[in-house]
Short mmCIF file of the C-alpha atoms (twelve columns), coordinates in Angstrom:
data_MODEL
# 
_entry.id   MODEL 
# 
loop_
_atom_site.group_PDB 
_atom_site.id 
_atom_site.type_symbol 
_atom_site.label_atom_id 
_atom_site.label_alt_id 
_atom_site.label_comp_id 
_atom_site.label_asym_id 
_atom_site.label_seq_id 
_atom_site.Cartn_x 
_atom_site.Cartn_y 
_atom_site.Cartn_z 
_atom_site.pdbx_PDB_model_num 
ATOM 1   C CA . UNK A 1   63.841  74.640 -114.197 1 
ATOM 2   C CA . UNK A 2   61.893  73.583 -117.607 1 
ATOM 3   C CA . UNK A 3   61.373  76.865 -119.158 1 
ATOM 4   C CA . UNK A 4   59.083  77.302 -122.455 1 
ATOM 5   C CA . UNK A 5   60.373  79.256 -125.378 1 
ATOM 6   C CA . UNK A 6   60.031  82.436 -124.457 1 
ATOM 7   C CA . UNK A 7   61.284  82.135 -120.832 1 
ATOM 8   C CA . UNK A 8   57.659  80.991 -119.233 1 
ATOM 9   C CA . UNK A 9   57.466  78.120 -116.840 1 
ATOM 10  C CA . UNK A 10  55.827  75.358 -118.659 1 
ATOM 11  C CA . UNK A 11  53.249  72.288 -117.591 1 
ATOM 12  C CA . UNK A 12  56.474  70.147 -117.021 1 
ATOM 13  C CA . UNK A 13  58.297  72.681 -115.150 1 
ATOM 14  C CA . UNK A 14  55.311  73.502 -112.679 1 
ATOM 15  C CA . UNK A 15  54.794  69.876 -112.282 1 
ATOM 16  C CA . UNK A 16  58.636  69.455 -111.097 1 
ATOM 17  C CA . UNK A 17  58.338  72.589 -108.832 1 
ATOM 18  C CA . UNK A 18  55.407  70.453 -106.851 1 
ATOM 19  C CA . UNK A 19  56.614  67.217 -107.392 1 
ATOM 20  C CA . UNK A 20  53.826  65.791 -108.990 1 
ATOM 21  C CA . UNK A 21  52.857  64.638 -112.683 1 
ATOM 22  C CA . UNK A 22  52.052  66.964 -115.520 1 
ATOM 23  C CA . UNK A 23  48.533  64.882 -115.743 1 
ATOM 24  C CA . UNK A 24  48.060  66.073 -111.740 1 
ATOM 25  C CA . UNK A 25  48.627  69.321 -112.399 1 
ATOM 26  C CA . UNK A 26  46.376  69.746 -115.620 1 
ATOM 27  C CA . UNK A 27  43.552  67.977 -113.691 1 
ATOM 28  C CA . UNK A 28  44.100  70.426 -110.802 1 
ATOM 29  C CA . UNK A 29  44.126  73.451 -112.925 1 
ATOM 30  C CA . UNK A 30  41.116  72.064 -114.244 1 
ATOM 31  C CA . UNK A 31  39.361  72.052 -111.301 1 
ATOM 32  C CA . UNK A 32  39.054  68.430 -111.658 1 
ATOM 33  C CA . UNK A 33  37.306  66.959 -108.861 1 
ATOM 34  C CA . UNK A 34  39.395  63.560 -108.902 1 
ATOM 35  C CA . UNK A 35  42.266  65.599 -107.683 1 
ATOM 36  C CA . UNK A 36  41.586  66.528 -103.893 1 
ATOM 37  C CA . UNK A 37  40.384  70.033 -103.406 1 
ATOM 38  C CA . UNK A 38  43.280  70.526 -100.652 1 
ATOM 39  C CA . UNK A 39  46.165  69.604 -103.549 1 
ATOM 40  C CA . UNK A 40  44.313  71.549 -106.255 1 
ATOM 41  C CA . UNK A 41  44.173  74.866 -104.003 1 
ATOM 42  C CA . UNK A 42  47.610  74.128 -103.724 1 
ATOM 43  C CA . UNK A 43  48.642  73.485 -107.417 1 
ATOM 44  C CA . UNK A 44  46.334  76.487 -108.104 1 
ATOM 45  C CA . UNK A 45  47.633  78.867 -105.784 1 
ATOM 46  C CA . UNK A 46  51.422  77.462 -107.043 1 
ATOM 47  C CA . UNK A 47  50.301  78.366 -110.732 1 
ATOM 48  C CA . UNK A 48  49.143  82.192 -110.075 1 
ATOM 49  C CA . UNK A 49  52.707  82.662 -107.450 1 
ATOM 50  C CA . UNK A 50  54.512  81.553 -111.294 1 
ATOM 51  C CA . UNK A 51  52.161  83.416 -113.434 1 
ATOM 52  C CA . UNK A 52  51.249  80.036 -115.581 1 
ATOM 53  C CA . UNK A 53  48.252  79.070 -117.429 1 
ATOM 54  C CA . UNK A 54  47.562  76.339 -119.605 1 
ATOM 55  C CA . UNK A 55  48.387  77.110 -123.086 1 
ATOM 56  C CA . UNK A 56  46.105  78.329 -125.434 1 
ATOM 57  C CA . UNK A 57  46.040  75.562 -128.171 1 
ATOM 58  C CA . UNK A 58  45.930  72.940 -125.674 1 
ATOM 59  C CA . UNK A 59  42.987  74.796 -124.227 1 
ATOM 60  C CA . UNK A 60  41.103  74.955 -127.526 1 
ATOM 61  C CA . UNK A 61  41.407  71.185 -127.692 1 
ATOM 62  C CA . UNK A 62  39.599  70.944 -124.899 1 
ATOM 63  C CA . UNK A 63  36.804  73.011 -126.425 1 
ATOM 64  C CA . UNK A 64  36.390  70.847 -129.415 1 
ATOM 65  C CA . UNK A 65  33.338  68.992 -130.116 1 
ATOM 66  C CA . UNK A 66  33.465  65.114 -128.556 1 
ATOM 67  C CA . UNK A 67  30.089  63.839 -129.933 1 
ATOM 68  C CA . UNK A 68  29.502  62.441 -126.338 1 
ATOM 69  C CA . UNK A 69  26.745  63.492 -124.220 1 
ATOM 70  C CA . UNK A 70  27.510  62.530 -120.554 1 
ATOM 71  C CA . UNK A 71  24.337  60.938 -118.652 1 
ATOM 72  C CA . UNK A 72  24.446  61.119 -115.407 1 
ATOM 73  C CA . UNK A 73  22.418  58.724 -112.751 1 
ATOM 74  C CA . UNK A 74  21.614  60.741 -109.810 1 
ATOM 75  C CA . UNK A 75  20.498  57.789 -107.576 1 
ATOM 76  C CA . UNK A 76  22.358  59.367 -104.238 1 
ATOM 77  C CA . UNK A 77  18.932  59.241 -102.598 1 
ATOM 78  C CA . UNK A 78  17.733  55.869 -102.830 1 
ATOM 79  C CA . UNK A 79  19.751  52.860 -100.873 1 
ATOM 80  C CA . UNK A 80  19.431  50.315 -103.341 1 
ATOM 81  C CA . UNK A 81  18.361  51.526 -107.008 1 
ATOM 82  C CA . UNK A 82  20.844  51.175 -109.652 1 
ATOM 83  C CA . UNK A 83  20.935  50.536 -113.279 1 
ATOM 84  C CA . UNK A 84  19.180  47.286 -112.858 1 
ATOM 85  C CA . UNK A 85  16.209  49.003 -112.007 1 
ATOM 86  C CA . UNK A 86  13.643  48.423 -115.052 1 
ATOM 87  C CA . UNK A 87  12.297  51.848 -115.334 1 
ATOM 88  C CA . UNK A 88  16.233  53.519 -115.384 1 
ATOM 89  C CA . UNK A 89  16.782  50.806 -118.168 1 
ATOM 90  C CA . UNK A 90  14.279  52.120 -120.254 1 
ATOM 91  C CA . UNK A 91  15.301  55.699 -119.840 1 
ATOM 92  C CA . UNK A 92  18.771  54.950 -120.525 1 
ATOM 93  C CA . UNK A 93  17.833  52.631 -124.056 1 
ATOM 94  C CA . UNK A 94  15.905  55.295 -125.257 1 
ATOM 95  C CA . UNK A 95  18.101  58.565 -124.565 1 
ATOM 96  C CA . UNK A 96  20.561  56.365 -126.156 1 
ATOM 97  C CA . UNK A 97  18.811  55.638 -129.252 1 
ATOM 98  C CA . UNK A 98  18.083  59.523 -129.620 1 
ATOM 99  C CA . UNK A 99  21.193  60.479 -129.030 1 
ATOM 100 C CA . UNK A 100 22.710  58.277 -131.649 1 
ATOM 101 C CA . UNK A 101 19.701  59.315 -134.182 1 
ATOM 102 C CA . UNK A 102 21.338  62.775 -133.588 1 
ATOM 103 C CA . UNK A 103 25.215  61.540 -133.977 1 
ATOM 104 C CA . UNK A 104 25.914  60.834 -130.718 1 
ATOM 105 C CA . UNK A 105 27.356  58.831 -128.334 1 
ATOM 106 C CA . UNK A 106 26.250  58.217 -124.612 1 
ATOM 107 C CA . UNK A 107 28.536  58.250 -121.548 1 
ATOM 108 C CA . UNK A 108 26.596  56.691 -118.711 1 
ATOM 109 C CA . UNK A 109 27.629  57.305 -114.800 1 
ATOM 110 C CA . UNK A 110 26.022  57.025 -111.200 1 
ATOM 111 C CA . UNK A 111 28.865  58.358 -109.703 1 
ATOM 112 C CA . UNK A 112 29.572  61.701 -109.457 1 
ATOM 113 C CA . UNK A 113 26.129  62.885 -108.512 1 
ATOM 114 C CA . UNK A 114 28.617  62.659 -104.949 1 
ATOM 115 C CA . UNK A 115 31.819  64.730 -105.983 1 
ATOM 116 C CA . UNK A 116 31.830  68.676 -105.859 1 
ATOM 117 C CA . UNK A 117 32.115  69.675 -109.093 1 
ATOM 118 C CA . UNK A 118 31.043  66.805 -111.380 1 
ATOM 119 C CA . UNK A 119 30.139  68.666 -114.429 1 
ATOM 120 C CA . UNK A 120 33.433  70.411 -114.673 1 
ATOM 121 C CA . UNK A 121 34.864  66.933 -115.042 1 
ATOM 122 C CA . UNK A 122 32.822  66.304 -118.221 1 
ATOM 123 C CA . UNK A 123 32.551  69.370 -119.984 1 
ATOM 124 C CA . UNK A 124 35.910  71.609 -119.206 1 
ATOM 125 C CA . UNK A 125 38.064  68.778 -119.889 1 
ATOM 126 C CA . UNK A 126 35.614  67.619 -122.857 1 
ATOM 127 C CA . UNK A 127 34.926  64.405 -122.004 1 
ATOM 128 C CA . UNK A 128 31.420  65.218 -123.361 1 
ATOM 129 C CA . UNK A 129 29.811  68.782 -125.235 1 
ATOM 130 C CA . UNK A 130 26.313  68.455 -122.545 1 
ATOM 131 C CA . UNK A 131 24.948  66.504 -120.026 1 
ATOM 132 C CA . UNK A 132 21.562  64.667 -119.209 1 
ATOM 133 C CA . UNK A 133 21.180  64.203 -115.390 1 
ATOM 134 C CA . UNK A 134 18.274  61.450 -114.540 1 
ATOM 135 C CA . UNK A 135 16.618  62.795 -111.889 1 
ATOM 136 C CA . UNK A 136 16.235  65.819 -109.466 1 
ATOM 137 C CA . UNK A 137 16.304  63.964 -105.946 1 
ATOM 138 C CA . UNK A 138 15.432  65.682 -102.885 1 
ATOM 139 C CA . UNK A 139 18.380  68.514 -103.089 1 
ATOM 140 C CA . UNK A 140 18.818  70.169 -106.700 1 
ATOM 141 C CA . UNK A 141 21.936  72.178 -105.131 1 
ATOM 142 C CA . UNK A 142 24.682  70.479 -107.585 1 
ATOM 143 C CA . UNK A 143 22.116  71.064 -110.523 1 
ATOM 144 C CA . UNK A 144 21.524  74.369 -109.951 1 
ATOM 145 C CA . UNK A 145 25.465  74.571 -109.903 1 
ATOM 146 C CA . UNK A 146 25.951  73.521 -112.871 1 
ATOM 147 C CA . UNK A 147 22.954  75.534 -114.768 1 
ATOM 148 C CA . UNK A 148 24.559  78.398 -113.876 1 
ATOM 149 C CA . UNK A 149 28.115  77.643 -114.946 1 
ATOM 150 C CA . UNK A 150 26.618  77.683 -118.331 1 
ATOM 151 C CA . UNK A 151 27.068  74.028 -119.278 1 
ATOM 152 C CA . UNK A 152 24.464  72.524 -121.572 1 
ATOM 153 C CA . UNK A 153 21.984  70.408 -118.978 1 
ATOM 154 C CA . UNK A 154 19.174  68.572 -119.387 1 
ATOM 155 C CA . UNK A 155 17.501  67.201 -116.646 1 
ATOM 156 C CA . UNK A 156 14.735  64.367 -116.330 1 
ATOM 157 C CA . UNK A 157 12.329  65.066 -113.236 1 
ATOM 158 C CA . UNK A 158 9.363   67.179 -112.375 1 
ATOM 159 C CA . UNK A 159 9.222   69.991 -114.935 1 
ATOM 160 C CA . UNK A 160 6.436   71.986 -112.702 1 
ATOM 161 C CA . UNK A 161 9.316   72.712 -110.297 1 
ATOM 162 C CA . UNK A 162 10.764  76.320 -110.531 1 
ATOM 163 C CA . UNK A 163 14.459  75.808 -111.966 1 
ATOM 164 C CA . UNK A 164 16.789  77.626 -113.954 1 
ATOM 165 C CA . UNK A 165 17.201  74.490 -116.334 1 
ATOM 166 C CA . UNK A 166 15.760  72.641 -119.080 1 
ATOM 167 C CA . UNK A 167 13.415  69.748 -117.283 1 
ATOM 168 C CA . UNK A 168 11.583  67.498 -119.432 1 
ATOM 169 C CA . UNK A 169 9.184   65.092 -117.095 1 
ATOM 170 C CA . UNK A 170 5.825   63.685 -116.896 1 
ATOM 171 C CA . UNK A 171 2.454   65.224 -115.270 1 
ATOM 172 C CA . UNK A 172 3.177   63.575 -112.445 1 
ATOM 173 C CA . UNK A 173 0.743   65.648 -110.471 1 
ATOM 174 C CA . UNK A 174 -2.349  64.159 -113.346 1 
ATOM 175 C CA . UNK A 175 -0.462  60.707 -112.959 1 
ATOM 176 C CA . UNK A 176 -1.033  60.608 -108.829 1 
ATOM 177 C CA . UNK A 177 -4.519  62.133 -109.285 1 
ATOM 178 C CA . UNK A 178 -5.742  59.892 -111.587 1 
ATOM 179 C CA . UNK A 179 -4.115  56.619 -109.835 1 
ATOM 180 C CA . UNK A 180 -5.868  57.552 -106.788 1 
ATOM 181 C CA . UNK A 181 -9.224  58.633 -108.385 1 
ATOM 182 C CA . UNK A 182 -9.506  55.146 -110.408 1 
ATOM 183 C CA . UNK A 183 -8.856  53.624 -106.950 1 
ATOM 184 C CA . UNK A 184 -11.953 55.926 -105.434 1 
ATOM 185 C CA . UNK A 185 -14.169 54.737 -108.269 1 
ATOM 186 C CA . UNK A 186 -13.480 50.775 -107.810 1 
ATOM 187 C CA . UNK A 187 -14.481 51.449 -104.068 1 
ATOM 188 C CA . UNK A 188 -11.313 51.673 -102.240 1 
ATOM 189 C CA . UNK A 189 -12.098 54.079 -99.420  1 
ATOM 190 C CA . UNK A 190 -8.902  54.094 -97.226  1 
ATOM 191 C CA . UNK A 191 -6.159  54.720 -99.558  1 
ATOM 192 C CA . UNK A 192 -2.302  54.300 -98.594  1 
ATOM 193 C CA . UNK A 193 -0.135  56.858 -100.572 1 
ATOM 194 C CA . UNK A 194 3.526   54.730 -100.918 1 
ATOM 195 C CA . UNK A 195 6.532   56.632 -101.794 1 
ATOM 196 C CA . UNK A 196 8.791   59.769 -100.541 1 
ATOM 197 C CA . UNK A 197 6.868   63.251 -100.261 1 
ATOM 198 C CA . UNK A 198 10.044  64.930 -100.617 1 
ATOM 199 C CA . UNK A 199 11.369  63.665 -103.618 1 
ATOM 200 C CA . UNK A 200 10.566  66.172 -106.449 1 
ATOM 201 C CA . UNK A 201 8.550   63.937 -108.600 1 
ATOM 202 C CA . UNK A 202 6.950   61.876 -105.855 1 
ATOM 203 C CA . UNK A 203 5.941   65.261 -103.701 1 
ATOM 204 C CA . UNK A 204 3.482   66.151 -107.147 1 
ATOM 205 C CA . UNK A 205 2.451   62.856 -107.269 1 
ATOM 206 C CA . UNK A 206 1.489   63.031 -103.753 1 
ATOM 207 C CA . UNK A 207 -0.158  66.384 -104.530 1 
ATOM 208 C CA . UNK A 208 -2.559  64.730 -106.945 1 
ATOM 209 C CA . UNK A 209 -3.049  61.637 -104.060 1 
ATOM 210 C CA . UNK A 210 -4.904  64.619 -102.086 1 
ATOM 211 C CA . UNK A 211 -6.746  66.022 -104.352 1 
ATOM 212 C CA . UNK A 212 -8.361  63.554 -105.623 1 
ATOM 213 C CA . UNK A 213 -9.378  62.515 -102.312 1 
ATOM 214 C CA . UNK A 214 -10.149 66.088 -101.347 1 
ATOM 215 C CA . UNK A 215 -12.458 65.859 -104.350 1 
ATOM 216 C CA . UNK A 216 -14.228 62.931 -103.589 1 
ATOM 217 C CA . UNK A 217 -14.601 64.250 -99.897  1 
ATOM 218 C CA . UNK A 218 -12.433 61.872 -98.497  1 
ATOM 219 C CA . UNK A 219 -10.018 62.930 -95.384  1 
ATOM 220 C CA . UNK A 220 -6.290  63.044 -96.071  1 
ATOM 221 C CA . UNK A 221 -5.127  61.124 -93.470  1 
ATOM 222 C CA . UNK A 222 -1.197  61.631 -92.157  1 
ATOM 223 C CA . UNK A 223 -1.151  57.804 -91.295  1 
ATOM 224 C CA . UNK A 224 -2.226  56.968 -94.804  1 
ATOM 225 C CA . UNK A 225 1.454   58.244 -96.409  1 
ATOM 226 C CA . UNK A 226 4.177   55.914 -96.086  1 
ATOM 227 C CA . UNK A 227 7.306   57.188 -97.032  1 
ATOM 228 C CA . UNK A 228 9.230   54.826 -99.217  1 
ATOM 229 C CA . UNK A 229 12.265  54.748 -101.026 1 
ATOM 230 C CA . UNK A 230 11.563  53.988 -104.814 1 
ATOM 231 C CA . UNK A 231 12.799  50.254 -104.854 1 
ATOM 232 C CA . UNK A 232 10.932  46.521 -104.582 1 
ATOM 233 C CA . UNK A 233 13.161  45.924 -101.526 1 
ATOM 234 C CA . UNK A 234 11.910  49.143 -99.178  1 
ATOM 235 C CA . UNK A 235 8.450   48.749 -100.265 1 
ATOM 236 C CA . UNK A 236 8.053   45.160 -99.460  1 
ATOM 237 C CA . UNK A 237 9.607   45.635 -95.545  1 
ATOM 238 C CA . UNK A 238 7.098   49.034 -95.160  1 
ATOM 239 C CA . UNK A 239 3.799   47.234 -96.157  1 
ATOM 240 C CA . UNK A 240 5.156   43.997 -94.293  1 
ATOM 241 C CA . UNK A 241 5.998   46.023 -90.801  1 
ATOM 242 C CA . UNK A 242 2.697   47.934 -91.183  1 
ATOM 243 C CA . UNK A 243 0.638   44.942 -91.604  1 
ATOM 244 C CA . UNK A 244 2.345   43.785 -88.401  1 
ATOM 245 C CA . UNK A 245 2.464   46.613 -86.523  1 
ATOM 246 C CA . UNK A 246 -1.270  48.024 -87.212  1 
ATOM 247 C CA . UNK A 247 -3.165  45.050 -89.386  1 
ATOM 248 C CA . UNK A 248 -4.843  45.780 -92.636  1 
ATOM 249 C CA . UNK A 249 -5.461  49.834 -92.423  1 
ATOM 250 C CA . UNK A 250 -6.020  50.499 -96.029  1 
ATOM 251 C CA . UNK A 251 -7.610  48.894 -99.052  1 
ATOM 252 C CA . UNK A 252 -6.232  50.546 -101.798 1 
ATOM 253 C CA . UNK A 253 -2.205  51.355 -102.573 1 
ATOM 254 C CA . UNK A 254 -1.121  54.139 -104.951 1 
ATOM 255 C CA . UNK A 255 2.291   53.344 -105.547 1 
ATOM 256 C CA . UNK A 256 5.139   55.838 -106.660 1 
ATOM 257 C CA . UNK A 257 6.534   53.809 -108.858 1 
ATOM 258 C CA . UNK A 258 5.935   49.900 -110.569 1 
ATOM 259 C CA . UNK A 259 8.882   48.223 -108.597 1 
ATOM 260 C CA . UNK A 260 7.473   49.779 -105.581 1 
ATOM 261 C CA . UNK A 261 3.949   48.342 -106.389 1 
ATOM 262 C CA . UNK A 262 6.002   45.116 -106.849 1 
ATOM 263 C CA . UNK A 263 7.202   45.062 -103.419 1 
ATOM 264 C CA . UNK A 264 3.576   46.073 -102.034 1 
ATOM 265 C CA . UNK A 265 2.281   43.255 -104.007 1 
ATOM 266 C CA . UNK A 266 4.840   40.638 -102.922 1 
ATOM 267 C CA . UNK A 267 3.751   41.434 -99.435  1 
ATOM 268 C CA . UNK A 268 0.268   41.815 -99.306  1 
ATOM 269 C CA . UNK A 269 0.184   38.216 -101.477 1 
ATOM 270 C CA . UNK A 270 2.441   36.973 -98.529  1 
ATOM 271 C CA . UNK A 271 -0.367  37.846 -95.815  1 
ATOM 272 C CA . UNK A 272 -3.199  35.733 -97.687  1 
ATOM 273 C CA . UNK A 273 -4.378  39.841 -98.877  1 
ATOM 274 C CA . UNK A 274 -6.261  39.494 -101.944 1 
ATOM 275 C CA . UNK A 275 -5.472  41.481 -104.746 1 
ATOM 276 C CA . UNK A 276 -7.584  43.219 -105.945 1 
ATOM 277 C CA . UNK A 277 -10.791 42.046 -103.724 1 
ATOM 278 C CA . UNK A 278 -9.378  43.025 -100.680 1 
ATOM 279 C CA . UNK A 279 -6.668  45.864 -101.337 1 
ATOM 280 C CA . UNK A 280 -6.336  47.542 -105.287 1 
ATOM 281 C CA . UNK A 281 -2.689  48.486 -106.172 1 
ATOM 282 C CA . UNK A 282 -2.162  51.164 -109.209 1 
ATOM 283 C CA . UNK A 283 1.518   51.758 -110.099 1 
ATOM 284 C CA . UNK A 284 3.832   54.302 -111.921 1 
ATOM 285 C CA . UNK A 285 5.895   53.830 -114.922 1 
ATOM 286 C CA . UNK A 286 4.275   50.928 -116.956 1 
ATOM 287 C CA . UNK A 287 7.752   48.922 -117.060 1 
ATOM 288 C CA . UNK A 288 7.968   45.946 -119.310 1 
ATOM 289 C CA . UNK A 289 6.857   43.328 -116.522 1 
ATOM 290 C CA . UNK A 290 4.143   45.246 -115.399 1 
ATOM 291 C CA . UNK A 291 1.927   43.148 -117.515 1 
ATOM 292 C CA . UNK A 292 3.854   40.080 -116.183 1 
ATOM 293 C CA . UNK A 293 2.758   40.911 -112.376 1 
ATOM 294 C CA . UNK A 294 0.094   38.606 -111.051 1 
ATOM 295 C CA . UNK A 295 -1.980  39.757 -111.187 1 
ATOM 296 C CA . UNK A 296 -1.133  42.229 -113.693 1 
ATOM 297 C CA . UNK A 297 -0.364  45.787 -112.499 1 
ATOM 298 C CA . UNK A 298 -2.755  48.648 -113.040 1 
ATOM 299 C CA . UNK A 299 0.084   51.842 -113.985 1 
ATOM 300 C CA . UNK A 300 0.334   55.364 -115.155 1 
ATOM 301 C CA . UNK A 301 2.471   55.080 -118.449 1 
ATOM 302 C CA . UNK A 302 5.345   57.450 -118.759 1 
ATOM 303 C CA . UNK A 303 6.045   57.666 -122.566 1 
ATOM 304 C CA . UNK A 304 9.933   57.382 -122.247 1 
ATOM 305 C CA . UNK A 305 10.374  57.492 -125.962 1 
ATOM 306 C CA . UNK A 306 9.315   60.727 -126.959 1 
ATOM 307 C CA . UNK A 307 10.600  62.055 -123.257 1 
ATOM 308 C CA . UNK A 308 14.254  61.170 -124.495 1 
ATOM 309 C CA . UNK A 309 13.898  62.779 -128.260 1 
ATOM 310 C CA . UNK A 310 12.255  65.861 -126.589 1 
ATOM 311 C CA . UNK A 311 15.580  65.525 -123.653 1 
ATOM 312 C CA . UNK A 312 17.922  65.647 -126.891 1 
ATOM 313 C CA . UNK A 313 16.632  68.298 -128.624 1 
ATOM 314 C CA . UNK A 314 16.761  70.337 -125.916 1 
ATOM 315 C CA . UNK A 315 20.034  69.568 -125.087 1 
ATOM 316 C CA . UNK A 316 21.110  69.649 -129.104 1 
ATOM 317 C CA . UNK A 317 19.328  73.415 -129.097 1 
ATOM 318 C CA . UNK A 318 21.546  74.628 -126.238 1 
ATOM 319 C CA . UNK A 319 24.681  73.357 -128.573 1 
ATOM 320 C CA . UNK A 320 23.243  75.801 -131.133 1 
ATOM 321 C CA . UNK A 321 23.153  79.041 -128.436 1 
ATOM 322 C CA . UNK A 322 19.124  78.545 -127.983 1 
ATOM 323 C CA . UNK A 323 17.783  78.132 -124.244 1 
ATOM 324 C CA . UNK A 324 16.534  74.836 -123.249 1 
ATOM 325 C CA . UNK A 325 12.870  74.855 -122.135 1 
ATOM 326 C CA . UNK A 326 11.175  72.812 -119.873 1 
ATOM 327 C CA . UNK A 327 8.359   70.233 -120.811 1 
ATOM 328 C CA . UNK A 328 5.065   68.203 -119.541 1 
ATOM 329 C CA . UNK A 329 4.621   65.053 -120.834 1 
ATOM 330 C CA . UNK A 330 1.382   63.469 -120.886 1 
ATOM 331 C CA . UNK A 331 0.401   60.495 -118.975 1 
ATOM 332 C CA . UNK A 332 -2.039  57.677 -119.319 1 
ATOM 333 C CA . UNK A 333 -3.622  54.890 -116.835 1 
ATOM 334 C CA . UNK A 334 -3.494  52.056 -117.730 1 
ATOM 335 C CA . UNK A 335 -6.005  49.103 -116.581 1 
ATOM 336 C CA . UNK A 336 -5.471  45.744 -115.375 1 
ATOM 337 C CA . UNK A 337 -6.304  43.523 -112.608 1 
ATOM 338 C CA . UNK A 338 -4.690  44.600 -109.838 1 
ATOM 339 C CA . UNK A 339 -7.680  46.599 -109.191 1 
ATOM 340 C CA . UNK A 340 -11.207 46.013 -110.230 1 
ATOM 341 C CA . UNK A 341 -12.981 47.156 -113.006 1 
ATOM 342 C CA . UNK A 342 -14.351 50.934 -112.717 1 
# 
């Protein structure tokens, strides 16, 4: 048996004891979720029978500063968003510019938003010092995880939400409120609400969807929400099947985001539905092609920009032993034709 120098079962022994590699046995020591949980319970509970543990040096290598910042996707409740997706683009470009403005370098994922213990793969092994997750979702379960493991984390989403974690985010509450209200004033009277209540940024968004029509005496009617994933794709077959299913219910569309205002707008334009005579459309996010739509999209601008230098220096202040703080970012509507004029 490989025996270190003074008489201690070494990385290479333990690794022949199990008969696996010395890189299987770090990982599972590591708690790194690549490794099955069933083998590293076993190469754990091997390593405490032997009295091993990593060595100190090597695990001081692991503590040293990488320069990398990991950002994670967390797109495991939509069906069909991915990077492609315009708004995700821009969030991505401009964390990435901040980042290296600050000396670092960005390590993009969408993938293990699914594993167990994700973060542990990126920061105990120091494949990156912090980590930016995009997005709370419906569940914040794995986020709250890792906020209490102590890892720097910064998360983009809905900074309103009570979390023990830096969240940096628009109004979206203002953005929905205002959306619907600039509908109310341009005469829509029946307005469909198109997006998923129980996302975290879409349920505040819907929040400000009722009160502006609370305000303006209008009912909040159940039939009047459509829950929507946030893509083109889902939008386009929800408007399409309602439209079949029940006719023309609604004349204006607040939409959760601008590709699903996209896929409203694709099938409304497919139904003879003029736009914005017949049914107004206001979207969320003012992506690039916004202006490009035709007819061009009324939006709520998100200011991306000074979200991801606000992201980083939160994350950069954690690095320094600060806590990160959560922060609202303004919003602004933003008028074109796809409704008419207020």
């Amino acid at each position: 048996m490989e025996l270190a120098n003074n008489n201690k079962l070494t990385l290479a022994g333990l690794a022949k004891l199990a008969g696996v590699s010395t890189s299987t046995v770090s990982r599972a020591l590591n708690d790194n979720p690549l490794i099955k949980k069933e083998t590293r319970e076993k190469l754990q509970a091997l390593a405490t029978k032997h009295n091993f543990s990593l060595n100190r040096a090597a695990s001081r290598l692991r503590t040293q500063k990488t320069n990398v910042v990991a950002v994670i996707l967390n797109l495991t409740d939509s069906t069909d968003q991915s990077i492609s997706d315009p708004f995700l683009l821009k969030v991505v470009g401009d964390l990435n510019q901040a980042l290296n403005k600050s000396g670092y370098e960005l390590l993009l994922s969408n993938s293990f938003m699914a594993t167990e213990d994700w973060a542990n793969y990126f920061i105990s092994s120091s494949r990156a010092d912090g980590i930016i997750v995009i997005g709370q979702g419906k569940s914040t379960t794995k986020i709250e995880k890792v906020a209490e493991s102590g890892a720097p984390l910064v998360v983009w989403g809905d900074p309103k939400a009570q979390s023990n974690y830096a969240v940096v985010g628009s109004n979206n509450e203002l953005g929905g409120y205002l959306a619907t209200e600039h509908l109310i004033k341009t005469g829509c009277k029946r307005i469909l609400f198109l997006g998923d209540p129980e996302h975290a940024e879409m349920s505040e968004r819907h929040k400000g969807y009722s009160r502006a029509l609370k305000k303006h005496d209008i009912e909040v009617i159940k039939g009047l929400t459509l829950s929507c994933d946030i893509t083109s794709t889902v939008a386009y077959e929800k408007i399409s099947n309602l439209i079949l299913e029940k006719g023309l219910t609604f004349d204006g569309v607040v939409a959760t985001s601008d590709m699903v205002a996209l896929g409203a707008l694709k099938a409304l334009k497919e139904r003879y539905v003029n736009i914005p005579n017949d049914v107004g459309i206001v979207g969320f996010d003012d992506i690039a092609m916004a202006e490009l739509f035709h007819p061009a999209l009324t939006t709520i601008k998100q200011n991306t920009k000074s979200a991801a230098d606000i992201m980083v220096e939160q994350l950069l202040a954690q690095f320094h032993g600060q806590k990160g703080k959560s922060v609202v970012m303004g919003i602004e509507l933003i008028e074109r034709k796809s409704t008419r004029s207020s």
